[in-house]
Residue frames as qw, qx, qy, qz and C-alpha x, y, z in Angstrom:
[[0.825, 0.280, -0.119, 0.477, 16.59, -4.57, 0.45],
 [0.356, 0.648, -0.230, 0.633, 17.64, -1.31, 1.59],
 [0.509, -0.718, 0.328, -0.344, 16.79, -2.13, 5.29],
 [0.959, 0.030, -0.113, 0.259, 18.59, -5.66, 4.77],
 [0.579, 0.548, -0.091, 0.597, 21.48, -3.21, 4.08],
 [0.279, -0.695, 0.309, -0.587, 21.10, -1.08, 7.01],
 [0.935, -0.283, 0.028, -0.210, 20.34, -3.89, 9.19],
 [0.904, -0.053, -0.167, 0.390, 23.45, -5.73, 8.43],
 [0.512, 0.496, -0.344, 0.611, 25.62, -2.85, 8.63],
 [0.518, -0.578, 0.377, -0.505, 24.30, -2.31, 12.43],
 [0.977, -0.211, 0.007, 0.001, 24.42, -5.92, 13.30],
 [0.795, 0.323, -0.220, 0.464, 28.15, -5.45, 12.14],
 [0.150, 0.509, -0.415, 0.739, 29.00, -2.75, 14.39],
 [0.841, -0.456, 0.171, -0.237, 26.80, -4.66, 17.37],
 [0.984, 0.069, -0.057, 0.152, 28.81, -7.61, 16.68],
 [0.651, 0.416, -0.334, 0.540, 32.08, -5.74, 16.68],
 [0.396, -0.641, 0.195, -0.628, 31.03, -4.05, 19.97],
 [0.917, -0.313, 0.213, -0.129, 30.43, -7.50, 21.66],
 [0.812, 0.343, -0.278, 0.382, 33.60, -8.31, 20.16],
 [0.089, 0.709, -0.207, 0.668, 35.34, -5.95, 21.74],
 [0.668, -0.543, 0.161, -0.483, 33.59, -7.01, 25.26],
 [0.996, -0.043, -0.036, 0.071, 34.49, -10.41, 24.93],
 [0.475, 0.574, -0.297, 0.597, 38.30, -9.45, 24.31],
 [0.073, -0.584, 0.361, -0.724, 37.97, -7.49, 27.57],
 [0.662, -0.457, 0.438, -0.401, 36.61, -9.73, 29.91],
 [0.920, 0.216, -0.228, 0.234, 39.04, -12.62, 28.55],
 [0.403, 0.533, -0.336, 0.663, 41.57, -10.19, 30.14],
 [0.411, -0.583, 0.227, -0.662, 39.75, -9.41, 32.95],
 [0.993, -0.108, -0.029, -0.023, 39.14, -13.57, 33.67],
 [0.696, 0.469, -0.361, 0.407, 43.00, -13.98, 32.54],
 [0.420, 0.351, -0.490, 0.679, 44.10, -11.94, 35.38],
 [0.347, -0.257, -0.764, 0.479, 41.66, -12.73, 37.94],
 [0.024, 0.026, 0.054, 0.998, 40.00, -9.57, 37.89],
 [0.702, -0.027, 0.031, -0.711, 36.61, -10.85, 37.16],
 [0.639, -0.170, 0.744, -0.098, 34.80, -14.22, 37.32],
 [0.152, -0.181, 0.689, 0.685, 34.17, -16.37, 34.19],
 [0.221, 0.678, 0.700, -0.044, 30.61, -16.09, 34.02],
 [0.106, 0.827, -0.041, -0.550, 31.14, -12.75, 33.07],
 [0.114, -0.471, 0.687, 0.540, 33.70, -13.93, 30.38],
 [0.106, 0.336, 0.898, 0.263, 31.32, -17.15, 29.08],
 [0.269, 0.718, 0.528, -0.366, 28.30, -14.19, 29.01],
 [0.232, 0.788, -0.177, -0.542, 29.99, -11.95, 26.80],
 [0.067, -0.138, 0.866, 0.476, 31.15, -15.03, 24.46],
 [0.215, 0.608, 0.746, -0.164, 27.04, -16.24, 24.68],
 [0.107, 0.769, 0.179, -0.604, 26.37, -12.30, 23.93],
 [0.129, 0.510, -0.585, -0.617, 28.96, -11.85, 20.75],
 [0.309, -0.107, 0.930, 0.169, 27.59, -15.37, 19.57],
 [0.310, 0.655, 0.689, 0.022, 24.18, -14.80, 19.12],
 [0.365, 0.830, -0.032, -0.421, 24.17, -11.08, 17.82],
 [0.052, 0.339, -0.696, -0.631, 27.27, -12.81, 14.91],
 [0.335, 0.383, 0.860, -0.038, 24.19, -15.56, 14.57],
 [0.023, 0.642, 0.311, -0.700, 22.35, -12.82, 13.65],
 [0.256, 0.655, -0.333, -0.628, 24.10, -11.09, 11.38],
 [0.119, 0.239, -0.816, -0.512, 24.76, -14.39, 9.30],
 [0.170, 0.493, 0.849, -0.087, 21.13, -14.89, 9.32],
 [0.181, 0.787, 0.175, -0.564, 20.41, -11.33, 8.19],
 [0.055, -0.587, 0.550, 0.592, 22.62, -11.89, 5.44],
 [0.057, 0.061, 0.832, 0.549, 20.74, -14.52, 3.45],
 [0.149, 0.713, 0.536, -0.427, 17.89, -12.37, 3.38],
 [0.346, 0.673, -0.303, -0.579, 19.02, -9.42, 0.80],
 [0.138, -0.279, 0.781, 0.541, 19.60, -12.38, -1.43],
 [0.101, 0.309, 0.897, 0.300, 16.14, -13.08, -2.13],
 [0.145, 0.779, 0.398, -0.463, 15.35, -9.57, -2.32],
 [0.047, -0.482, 0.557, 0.675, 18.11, -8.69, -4.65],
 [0.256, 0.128, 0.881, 0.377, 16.39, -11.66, -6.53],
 [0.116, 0.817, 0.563, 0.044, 12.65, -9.91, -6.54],
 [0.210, -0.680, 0.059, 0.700, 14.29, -6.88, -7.35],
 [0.148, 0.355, -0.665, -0.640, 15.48, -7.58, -10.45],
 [0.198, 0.316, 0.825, 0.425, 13.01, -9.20, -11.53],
 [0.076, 0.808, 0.366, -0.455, 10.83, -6.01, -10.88],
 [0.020, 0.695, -0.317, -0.645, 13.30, -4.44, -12.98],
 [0.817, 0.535, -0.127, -0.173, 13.24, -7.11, -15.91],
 [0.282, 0.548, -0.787, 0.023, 16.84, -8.45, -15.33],
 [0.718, -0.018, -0.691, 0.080, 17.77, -12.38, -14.72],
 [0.603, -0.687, 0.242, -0.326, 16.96, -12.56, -10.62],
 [0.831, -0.450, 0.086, 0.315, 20.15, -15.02, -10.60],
 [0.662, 0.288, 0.007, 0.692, 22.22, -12.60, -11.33],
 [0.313, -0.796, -0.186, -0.483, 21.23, -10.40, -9.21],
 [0.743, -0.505, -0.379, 0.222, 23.54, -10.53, -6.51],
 [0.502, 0.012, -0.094, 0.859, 25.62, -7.69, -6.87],
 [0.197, -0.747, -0.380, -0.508, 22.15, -5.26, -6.86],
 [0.280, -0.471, -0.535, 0.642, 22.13, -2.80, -3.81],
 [0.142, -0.855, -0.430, -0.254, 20.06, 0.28, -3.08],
 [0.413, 0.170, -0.309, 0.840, 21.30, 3.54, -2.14],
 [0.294, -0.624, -0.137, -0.711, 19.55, 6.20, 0.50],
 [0.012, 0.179, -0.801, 0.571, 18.42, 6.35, 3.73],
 [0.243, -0.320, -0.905, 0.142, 15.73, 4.55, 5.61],
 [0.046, 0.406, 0.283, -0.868, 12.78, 7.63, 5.84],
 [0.177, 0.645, 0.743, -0.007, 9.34, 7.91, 5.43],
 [0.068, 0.286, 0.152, 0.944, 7.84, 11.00, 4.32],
 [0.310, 0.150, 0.578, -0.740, 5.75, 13.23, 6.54],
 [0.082, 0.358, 0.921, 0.129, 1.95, 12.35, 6.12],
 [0.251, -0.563, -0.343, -0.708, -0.81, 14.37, 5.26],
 [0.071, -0.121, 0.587, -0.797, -2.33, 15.88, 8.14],
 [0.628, 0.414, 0.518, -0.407, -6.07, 14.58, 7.18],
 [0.306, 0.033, 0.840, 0.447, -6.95, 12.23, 4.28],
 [0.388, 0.725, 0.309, -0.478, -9.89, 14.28, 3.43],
 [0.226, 0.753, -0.314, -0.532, -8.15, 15.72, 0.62],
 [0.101, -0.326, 0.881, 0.327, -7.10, 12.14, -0.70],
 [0.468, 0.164, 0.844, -0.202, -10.52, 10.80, -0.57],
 [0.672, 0.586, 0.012, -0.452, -11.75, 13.24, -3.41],
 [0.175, 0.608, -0.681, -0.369, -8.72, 11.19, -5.18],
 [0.101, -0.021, 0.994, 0.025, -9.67, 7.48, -4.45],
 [0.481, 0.543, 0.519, -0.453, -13.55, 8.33, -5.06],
 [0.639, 0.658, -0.169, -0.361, -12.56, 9.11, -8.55],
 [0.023, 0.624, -0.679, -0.386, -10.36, 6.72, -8.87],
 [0.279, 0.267, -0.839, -0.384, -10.68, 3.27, -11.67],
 [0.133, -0.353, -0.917, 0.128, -12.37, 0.69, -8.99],
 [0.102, 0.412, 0.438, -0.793, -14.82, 3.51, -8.48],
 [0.224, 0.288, -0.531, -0.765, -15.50, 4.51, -11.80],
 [0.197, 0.131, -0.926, -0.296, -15.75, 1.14, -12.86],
 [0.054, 0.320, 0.809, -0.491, -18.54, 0.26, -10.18],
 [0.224, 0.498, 0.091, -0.833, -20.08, 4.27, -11.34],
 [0.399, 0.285, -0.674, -0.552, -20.23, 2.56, -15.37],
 [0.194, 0.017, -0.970, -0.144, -22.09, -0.26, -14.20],
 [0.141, 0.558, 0.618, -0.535, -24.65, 1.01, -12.16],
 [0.288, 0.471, -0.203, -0.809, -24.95, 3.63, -15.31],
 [0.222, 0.144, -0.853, -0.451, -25.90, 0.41, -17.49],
 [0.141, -0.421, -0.894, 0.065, -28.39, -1.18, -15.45],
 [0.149, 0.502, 0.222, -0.822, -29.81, 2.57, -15.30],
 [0.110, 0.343, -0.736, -0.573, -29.74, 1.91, -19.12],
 [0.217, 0.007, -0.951, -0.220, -30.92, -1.25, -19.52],
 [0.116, 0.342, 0.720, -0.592, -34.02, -0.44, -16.96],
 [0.273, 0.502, -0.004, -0.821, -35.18, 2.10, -19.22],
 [0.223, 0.290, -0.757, -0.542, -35.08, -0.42, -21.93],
 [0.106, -0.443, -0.883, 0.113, -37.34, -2.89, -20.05],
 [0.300, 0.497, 0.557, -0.595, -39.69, 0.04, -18.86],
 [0.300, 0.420, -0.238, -0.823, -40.02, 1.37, -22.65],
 [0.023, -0.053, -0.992, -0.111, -41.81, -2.20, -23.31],
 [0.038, -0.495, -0.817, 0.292, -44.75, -1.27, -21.76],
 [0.208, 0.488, 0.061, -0.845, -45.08, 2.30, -23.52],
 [0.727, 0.474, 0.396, -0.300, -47.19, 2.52, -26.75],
 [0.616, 0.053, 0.529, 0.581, -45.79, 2.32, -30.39],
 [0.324, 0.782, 0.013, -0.532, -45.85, 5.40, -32.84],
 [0.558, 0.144, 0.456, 0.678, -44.79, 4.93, -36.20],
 [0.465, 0.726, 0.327, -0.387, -45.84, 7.44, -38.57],
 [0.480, 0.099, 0.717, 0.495, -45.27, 7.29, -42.42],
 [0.375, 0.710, 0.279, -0.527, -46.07, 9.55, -45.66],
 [0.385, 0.007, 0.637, 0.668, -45.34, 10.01, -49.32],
 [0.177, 0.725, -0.040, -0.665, -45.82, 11.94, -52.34],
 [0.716, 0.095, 0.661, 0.205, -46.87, 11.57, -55.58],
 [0.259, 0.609, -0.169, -0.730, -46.81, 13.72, -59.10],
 [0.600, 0.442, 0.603, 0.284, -48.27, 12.48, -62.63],
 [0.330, 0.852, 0.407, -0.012, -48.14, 14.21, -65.56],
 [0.109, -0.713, 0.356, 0.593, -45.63, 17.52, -67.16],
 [0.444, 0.287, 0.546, 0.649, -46.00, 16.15, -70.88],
 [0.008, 0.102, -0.268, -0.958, -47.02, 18.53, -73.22],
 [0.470, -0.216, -0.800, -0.304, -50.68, 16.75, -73.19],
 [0.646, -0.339, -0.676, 0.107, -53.06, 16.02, -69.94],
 [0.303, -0.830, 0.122, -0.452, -53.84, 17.61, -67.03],
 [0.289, 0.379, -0.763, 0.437, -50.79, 17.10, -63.91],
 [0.813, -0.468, -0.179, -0.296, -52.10, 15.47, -60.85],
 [0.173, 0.436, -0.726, 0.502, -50.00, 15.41, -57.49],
 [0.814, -0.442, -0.265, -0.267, -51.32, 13.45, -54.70],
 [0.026, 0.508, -0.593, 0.624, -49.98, 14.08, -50.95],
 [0.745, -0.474, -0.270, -0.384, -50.60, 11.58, -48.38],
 [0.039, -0.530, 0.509, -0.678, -49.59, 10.87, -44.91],
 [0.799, -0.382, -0.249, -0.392, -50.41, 8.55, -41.84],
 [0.313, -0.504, 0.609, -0.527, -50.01, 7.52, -38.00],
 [0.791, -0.164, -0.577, -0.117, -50.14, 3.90, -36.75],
 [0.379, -0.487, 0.566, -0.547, -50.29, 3.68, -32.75],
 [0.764, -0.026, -0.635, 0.110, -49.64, -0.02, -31.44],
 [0.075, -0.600, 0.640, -0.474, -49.88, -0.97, -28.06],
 [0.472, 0.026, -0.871, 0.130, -49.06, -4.83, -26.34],
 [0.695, -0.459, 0.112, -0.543, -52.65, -5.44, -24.15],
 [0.833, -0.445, 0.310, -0.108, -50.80, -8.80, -23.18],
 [0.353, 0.617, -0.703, 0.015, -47.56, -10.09, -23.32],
 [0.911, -0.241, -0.329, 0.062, -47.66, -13.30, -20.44],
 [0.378, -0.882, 0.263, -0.096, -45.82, -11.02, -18.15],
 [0.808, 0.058, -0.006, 0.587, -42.32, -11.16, -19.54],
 [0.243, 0.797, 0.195, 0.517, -42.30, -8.09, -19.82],
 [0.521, -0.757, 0.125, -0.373, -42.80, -7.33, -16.04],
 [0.912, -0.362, 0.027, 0.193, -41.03, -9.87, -15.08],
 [0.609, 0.242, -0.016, 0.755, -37.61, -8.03, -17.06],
 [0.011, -0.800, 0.091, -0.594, -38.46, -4.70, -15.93],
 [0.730, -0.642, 0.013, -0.234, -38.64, -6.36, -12.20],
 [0.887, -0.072, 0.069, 0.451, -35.37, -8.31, -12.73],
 [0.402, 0.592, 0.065, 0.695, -33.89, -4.84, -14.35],
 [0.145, -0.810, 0.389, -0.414, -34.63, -2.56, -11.08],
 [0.823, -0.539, 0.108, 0.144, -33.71, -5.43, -8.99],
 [0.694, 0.230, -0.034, 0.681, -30.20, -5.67, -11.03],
 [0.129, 0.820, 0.059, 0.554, -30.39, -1.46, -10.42],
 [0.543, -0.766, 0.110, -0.327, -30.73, -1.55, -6.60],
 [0.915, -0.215, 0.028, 0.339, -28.41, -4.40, -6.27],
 [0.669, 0.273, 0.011, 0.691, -25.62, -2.66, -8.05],
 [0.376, -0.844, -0.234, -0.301, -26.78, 0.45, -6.21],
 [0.633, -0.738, 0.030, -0.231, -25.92, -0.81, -3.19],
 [0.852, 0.095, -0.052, 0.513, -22.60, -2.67, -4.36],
 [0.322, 0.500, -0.138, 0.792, -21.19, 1.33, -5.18],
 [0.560, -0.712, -0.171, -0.387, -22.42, 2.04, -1.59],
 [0.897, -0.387, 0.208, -0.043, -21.00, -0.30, 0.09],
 [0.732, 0.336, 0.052, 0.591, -17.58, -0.04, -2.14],
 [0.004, -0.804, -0.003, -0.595, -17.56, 3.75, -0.87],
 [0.598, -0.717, 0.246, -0.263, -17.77, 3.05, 2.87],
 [0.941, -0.076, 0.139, 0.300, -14.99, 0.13, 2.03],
 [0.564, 0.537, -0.036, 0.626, -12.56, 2.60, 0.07],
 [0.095, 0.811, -0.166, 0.553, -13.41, 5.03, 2.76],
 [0.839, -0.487, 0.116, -0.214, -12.52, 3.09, 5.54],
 [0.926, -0.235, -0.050, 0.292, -9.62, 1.82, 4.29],
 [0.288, 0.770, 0.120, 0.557, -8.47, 5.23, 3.25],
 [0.390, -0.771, 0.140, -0.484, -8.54, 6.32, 6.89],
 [0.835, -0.533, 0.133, -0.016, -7.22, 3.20, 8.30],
 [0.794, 0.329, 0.129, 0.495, -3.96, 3.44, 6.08],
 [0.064, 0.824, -0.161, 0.540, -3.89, 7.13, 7.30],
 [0.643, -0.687, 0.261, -0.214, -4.08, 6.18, 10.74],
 [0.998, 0.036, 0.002, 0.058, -1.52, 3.70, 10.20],
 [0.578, 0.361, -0.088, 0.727, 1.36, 5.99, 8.59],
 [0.115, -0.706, 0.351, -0.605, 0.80, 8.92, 11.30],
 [0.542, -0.725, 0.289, -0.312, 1.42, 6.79, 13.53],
 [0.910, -0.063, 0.044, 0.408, 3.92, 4.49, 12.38],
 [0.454, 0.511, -0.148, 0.715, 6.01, 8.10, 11.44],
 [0.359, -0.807, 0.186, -0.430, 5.32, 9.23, 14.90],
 [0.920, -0.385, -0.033, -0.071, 6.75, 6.46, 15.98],
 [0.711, 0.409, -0.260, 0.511, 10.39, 7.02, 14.63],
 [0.006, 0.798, -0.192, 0.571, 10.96, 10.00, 16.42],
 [0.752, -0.503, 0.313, -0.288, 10.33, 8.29, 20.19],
 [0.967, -0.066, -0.040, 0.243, 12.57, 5.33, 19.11],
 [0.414, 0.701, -0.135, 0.565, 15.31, 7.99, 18.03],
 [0.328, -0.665, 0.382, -0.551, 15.24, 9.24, 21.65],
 [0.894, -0.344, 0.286, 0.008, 15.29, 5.84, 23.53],
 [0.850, 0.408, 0.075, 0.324, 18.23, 5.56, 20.94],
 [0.175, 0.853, -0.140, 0.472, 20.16, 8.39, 22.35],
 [0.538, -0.669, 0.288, -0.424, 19.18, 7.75, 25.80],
 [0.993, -0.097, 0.064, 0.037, 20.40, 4.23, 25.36],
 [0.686, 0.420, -0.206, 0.557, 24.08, 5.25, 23.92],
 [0.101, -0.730, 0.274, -0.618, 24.44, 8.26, 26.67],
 [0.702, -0.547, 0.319, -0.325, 23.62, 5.85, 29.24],
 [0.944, -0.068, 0.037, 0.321, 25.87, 2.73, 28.09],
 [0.436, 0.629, -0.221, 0.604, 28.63, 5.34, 27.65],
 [0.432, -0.724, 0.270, -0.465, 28.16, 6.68, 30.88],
 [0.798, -0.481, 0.242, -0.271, 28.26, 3.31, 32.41],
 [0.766, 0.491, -0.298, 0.287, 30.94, 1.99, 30.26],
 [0.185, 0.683, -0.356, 0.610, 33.13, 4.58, 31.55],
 [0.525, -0.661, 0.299, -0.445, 32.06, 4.05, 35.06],
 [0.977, 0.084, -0.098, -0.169, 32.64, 0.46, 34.34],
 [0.810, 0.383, -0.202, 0.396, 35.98, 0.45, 33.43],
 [0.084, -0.772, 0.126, -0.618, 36.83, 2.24, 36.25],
 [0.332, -0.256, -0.890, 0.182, 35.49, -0.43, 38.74],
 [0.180, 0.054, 0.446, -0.875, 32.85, 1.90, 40.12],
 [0.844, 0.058, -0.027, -0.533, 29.84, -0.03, 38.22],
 [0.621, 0.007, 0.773, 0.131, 29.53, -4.27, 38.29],
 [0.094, -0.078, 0.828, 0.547, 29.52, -6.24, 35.06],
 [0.127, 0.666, 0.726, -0.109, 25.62, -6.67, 35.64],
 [0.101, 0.804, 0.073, -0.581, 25.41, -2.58, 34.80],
 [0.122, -0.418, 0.664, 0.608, 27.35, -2.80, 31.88],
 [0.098, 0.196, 0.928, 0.302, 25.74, -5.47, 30.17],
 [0.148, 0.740, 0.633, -0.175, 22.54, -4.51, 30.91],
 [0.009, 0.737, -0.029, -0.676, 23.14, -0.94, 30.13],
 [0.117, 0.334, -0.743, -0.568, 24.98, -1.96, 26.27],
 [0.088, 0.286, 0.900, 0.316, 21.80, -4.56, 25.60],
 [0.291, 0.771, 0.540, -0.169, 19.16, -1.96, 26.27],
 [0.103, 0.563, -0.448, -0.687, 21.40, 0.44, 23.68],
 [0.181, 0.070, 0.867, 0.458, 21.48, -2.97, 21.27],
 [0.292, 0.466, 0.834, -0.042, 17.97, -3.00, 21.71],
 [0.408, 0.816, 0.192, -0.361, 16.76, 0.37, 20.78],
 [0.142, 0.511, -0.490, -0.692, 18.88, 1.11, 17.78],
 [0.176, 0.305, 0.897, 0.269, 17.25, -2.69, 16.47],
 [0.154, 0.655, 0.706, -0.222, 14.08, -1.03, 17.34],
 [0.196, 0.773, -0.019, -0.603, 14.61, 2.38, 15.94],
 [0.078, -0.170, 0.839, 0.512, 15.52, 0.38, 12.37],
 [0.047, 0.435, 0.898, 0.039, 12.40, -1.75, 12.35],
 [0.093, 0.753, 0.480, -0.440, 10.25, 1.49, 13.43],
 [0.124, 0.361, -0.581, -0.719, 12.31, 3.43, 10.13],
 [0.056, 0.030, -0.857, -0.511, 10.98, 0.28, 7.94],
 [0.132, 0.536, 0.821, -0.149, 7.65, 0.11, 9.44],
 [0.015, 0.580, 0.073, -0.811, 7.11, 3.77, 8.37],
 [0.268, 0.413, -0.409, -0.768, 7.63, 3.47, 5.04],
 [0.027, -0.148, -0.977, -0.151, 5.68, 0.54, 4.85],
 [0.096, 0.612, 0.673, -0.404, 2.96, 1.98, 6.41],
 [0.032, 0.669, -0.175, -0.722, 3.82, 4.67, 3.70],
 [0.035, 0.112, -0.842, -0.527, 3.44, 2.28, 0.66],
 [0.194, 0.478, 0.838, -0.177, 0.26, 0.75, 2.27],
 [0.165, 0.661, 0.378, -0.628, -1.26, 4.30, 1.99],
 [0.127, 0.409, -0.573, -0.698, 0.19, 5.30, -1.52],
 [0.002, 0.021, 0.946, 0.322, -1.30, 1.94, -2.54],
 [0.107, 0.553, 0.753, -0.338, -4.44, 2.88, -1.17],
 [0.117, 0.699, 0.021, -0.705, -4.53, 6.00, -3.18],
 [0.850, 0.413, 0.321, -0.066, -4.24, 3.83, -6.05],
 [0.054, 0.880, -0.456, -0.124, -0.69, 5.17, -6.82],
 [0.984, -0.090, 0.142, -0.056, 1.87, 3.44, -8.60],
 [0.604, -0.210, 0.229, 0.734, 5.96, 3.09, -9.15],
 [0.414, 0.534, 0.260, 0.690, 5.72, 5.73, -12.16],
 [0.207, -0.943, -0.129, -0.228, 3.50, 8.06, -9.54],
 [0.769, -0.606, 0.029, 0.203, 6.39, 7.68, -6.99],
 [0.712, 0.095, 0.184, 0.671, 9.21, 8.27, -9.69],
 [0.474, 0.667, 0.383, 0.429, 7.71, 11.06, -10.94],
 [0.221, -0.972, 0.073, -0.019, 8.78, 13.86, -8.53],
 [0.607, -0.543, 0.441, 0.378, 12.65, 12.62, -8.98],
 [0.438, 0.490, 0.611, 0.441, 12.16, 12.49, -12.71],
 [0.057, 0.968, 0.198, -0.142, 11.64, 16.19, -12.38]]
């Protein structure tokens, strides 16, 4: 929503730019000055960037709508929702080392760690089939404290050892089914490790280099306004053709689009990673909540 919001308010000042153009080479055509291909380009030009904008515009309406319903309110009433800030990623860790001790402990890990710890469990239970049986068992007895008769106590005491010479190999057959369940699940938290860490690293690589990427659009975004100024000026002068101009003011259009899109990919590529870290809205509030 909050690049919808940026987005349109650049499309509005593109659009009022090509306005502008169009205005001027209606004047220029009017009085002979130029030809009217020049005039019917810059109507073609303003047309499609207002297209644009009134395509950009029924977009925030079915974010506003999954907004609020994030928040709990009625998503058709939602149309008056907007978002305030600017459009900026936060730098990235410089190596994800330090995150991985975080996603190795985190829930889907655990969870994986608690199951393999059962069928550790449950092995032992099958192997303790095959050990012998101990009971052992005793007792105590006393006759006798009248005033009369001689007392008589009588201590006794005893071991019973039991052990299964044949079962029809169930037995084996659960202890075998018990490490197979062991190794299998084994190799699941194995193979869940080299998957967490893999995507752990490709979510890193992702945000440093979608936030390296702002910076370079920023500059083709400079170089693009210095140089349609430049040629503006020269334009209007008559020392540049209409072909300079134009061309000059659409590769400006283009990079500020692009330095938007390369903003929103950032912080996407910034959610991706958070999400990988297993982080969620409350983690993200909580440093503004401070």
């Amino acid at each position: 929503l909050l690049y919808d919001q940026k987005n349109a308010a650049l499309l509005q000042s593109i659009a009022d730019r090509y306005h502008q153009d169009t205005l001027y080479q209606q004047l220029e055509f009017e009085s002979g000055q130029t030809a009217r291909w020049t005039f019917l380009k810059s109507q073609s030009d303003e047309a499609q960037v207002k297209w644009g904008l009134e395509q950009n515009s029924l977009t925030p309406q079915a974010d506003r709508a999954t907004r609020a319903g994030l928040l709990g309110r009625d998503p058709g009433a939602a149309s008056a929702l907007a978002v305030a800030g600017e459009l900026g990623a936060s730098a990235p860790p410089s190596e994800d080392s330090a995150d991985w001790g975080k996603v190795k402990a985190g829930p889907v890990v655990a969870q994986q760690q608690a199951i393999l710890a059962a069928d550790d469990a449950a092995l032992g239970v099958s192997d303790a089939s095959l050990y012998p049986s101990l009971s052992a068992s005793g007792f105590y007895d006393f006759n006798g404290g009248d005033t009369w008769g001689p007392d008589e106590k009588v201590v006794g005491g005893g071991l019973n050892l039991s052990f299964n010479l044949f079962g029809g190999g169930a037995n084996l057959a659960a202890i075998q089914q018990a490490r197979a369940t062991l190794e299998g699940d084994r190799q699941t938290l194995a193979n869940l490790l080299l998957s967490q860490r893999s995507g752990l690293r490709k979510a890193w690589a992702a945000y440093q280099s979608a936030f390296d990427r702002v910076p370079v659009d920023q500059m083709a975004t400079a170089a693009g306004e210095e140089r349609f100024k430049t040629v503006g000026a020269l334009y209007s002068a008559g020392r540049a053709a209409y072909l300079d101009y134009e061309q000059a003011e659409s590769i400006y259009t283009q990079s500020q689009q692009s330095e938007l899109s390369s903003r929103l990919s950032a912080i996407q590529a910034q959610a991706q990673y958070e999400d990988t870290l297993g982080l969620g809205l409350e983690d993200a509030l909580a440093p503004a909540a401070q």
